[in-house]
KEVO-155919 format. One line per field, with one value per residue (C-alpha): residue number from 1; x negated, z, y. Coordinates in steps of 0.1 Angstrom, whole numbers, plus 2048, in hexadecimal, padded with zeros to 3 digits. Layout:
<atoms>
nr [NUM  ...]
xx [X  ...]
zz [Z  ...]
yy [Y  ...]
</atoms>
This chain:
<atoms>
nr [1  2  3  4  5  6  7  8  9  10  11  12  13  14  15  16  17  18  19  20  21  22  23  24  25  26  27  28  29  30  31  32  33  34  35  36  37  38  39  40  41  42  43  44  45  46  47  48  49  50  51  52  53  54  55  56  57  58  59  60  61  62  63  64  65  66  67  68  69  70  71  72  73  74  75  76  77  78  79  80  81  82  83  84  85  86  87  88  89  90  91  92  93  94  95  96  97  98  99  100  101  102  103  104  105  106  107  108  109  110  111  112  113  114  115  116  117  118  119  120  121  122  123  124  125  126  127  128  129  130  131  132  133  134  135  136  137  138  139  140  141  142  143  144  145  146  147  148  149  150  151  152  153  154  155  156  157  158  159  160  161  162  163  164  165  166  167  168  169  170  171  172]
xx [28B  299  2A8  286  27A  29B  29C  281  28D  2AE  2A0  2B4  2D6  2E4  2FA  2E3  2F6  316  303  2F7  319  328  30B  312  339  342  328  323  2FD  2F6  2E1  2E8  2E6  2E5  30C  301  2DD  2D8  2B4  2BB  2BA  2D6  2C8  2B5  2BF  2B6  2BF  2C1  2CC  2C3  2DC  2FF  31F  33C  349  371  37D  388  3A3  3B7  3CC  3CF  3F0  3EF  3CD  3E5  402  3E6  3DA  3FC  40A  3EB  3EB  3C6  3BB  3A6  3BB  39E  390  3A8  38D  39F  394  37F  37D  357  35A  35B  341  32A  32D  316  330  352  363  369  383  385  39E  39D  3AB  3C0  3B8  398  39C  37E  395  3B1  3C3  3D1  3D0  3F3  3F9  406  3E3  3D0  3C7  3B3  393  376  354  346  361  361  33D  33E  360  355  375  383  3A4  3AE  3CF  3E3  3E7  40A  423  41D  3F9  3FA  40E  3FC  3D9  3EC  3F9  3D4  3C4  3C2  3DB  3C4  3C2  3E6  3F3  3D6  3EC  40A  3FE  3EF  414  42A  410  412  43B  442  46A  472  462  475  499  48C  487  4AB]
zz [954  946  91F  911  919  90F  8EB  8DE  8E9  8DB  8B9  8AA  8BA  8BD  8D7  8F2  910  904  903  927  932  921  92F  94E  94E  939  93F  962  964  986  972  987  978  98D  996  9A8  9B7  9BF  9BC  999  97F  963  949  963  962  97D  974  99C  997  976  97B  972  987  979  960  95B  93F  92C  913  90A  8EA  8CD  8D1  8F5  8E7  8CF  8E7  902  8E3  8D7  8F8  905  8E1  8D2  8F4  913  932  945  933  916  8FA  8D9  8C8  8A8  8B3  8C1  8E3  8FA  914  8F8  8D5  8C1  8C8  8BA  8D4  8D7  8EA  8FE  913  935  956  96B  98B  97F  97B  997  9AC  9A1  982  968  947  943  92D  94A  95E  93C  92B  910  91D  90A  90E  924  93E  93B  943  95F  96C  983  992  996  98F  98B  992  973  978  981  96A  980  980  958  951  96B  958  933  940  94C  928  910  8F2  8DC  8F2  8F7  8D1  8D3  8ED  8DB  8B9  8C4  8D5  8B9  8A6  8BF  8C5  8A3  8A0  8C4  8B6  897  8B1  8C6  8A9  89B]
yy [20C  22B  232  242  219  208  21B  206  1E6  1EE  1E9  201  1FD  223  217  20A  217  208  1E8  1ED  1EF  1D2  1BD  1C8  1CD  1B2  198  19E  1AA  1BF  1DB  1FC  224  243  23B  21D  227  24C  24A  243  25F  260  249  232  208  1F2  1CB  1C4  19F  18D  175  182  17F  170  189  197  18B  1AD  19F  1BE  1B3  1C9  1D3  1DD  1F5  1FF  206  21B  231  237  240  255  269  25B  274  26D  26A  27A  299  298  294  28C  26B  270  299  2A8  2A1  2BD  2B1  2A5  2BE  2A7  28B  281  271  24C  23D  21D  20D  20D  203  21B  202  1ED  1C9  1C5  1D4  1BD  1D0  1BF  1C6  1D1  1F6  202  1FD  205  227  23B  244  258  246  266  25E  238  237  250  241  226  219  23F  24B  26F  27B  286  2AA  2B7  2CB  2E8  2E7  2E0  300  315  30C  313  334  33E  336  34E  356  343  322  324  325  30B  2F4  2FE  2EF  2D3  2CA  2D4  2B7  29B  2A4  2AD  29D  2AF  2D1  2D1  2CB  2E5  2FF  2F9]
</atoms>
């Protein structure tokens, strides 16, 4: 079944591919995408099993949602989308952010804030259990050196806005 079918039978939900994952992240359905088959094409389902497996329960309390935001700045961990912003992958879309696992509960994570942080929907969907390294400080500068003037004033306001009480010490 591919999305041009599922659109009907979605009866109007915009959200159909979130649904898709729910059903089979949180509910346990085996339904597989071109991550999991790669004779799939992106926007291709297969339901392999139409009974599900036991499901994770995914309990992540407000304050510990809070707590990830806060502490990963309202930005993807993986591509560094900014919520509520266009997002870079996708221009027609603002970026929505959800909470995921560092180490996936499948693979025995817990849901912790230290194993839990901001992910965009682009790279929760396409994350699949994978972790990327966090870049070093080296590797961070050498990429801000390389920009252009423009990008850098760019990385420079958008750091005196997140860190605005250290700026204003560092100014005096």
């Amino acid at each position: 079944m591919d999305g041009n079918e599922l659109r009907p039978i979605a009866n109007g939900i915009s959200e159909w591919a979130r649904r898709i994952r729910e059903l089979r992240d949180e509910e346990g359905f085996q339904i597989h995408t071109h991550n999991d088959q790669s004779d799939l094409k992106p926007g291709q389902y297969v339901l392999v099993n139409a009974k599900p497996l036991p499901a994770f329960q995914r309990d992540i309390s407000k304050e510990s949602r809070a707590l990830v935001l806060d502490r990963n700045g309202f930005t993807c961990q993986m591509c560094g989308a900014v919520a509520g912003e266009p997002h870079p992958g996708n221009p027609g879309q603002k970026t929505r952010l959800h909470i995921g696992h560092i180490i996936d509960k499948s693979m025995g994570g817990s849901d912790d804030p230290s194993n839990l942080r901001a992910t965009c929907s682009v790279c929760n969907e396409g994350a699949k259990n994978l972790t990327l390294d966090r870049p070093s400080l080296t590797k961070l500068l050498v990429q801000v050196r390389r920009s252009t003037g423009s990008d850098q004033l760019e990385v420079l306001k958008w750091l005196i806005g997140k860190y605005p009480i250290q700026s204003a010490k560092l100014a005096n």
